[in-house]
Steps between C-alpha positions, in 0.01 A plus 500: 500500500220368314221385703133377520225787436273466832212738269243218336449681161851557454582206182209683276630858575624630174804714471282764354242498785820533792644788301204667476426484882883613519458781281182635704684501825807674362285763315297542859827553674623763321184701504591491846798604480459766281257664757736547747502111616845280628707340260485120593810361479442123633282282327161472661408249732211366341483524094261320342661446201772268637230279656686353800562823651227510728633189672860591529588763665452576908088552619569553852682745708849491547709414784726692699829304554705516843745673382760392760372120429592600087854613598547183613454345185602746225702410228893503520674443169860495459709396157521161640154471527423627102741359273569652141449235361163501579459819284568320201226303379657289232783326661340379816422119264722288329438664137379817365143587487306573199418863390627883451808552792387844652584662799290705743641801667426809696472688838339486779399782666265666732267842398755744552757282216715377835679177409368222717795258553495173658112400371457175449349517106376123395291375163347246326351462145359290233799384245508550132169256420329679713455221793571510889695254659254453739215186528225762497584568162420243215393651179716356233783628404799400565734531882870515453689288724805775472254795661337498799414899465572584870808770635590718777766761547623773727492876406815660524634833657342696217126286536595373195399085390555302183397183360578292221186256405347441166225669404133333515220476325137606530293222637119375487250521821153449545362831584299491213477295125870531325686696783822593491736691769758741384847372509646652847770376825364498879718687716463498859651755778610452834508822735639472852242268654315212369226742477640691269437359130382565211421307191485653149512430165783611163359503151669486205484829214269491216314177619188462267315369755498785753165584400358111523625495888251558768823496740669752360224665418349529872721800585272756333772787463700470196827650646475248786499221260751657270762476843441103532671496117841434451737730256732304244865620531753435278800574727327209754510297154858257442641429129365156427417414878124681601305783412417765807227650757483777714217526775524663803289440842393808682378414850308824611358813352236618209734304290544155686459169309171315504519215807240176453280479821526148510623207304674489158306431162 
């Protein structure tokens, strides 16, 4: 969600000087590529065009886990634990929220296209204004006492998950002077243990501001940023009721779907 810049210069940063440092990174990459170099398809760790970077991801060696000690706490979740109704974003409050009705559908599955059934899929997003319901975020526009913007649901036998939320809007941050994040939904993952996660990130098709978004624009391979974009589909679309996305969530593989390293933005 939209947070603090920790980089000192960031307020007098111009769009035109972040795109520019964005541009000469993705140009360098695929030179390097085109040698005979790795596709990258996770954004890096540290790119200095989204300021904050630097500071938010891991800086020290990881851990290894007891892995009896983790089986002891992995996750368990049964269809008492997940409701439905907790896939279904505008009725959890005593009137409707405010926006386009959409729902959010797809597959997961791991790198060979297996089904993964069971995963516990949750996310949370801005609502139509644009605006968290969350005290960190205060820039003014408007909260909707019908959203809060946060669901969870269980894939079925076919890895498949759907939601039905409204769609948000793009939102301001202060990464640099008139910032503005690309309309997307968090989705988080639960594997088998606790350790097992992984956070990523569903855009929106055709958003003009794609190109304005440090975020999105930190994974330097264009396919890999192309698979964190949802597909409209009419058949997910109702008559007079919500308009439809398809995105699907590939674990594993060449083709797997970016994963944050740390916490949301």
């Amino acid at each position: 969600m939209a947070h603090k810049s920790t980089h000192p210069d960031a307020a007098v940063n111009s769009q035109a000087e972040i795109d520019a440092e964005v541009s000469g990174i993705h140009s360098a990459y695929r030179a390097q590529r085109d040698g005979g170099g790795e596709e990258e398809t996770n954004a890096r760790l540290n790119f200095p065009p989204y300021r904050s970077s630097l500071l938010r991801h891991p800086t020290k060696s990881l851990h290894h886990a007891d892995p009896e000690g983790i089986e002891l706490y992995s996750p368990a979740f049964g269809h008492r634990d997940v409701s439905p109704v907790e896939a279904d974003l505008t009725i959890q409050h005593n009137g409707e929220p405010i926006g386009e009705r959409i729902i959010v559908t797809g597959r997961v599955v791991d790198g060979d296209g297996r089904p993964v059934a069971g995963q516990l899929v949750e996310m949370w997003q801005a609502n139509a204004a644009g605006r968290y319901m969350h005290k960190r975020d205060q820039h003014p526009a408007p909260l909707d006492p019908n959203f809060t913007g946060v669901g969870r649901t269980l894939t079925g036998p076919g890895g498949e998950y759907s939601f039905t939320t409204i769609k948000p809007a793009p939102y301001p941050w202060k990464n640099h002077h008139n910032a503005w994040r690309s309309a997307h939904i968090h989705f988080s993952l639960f594997g088998t243990d606790f350790t097992q996660r992984i956070v990523t990130q569903m855009y929106f098709p055709g958003d003009p501001i794609f190109d304005l978004d440090p975020i999105y624009q930190s994974i330097t391979d264009q396919a890999a940023r192309d698979r964190l974009v949802a597909t409209y589909d009419h058949s997910v679309s109702q008559h007079e009721w919500n308009t439809g996305y398809r995105w699907d969530i590939v674990l594993s593989g060449s083709n797997r779907t970016w994963a944050e390293e740390d916490e949301e933005h």
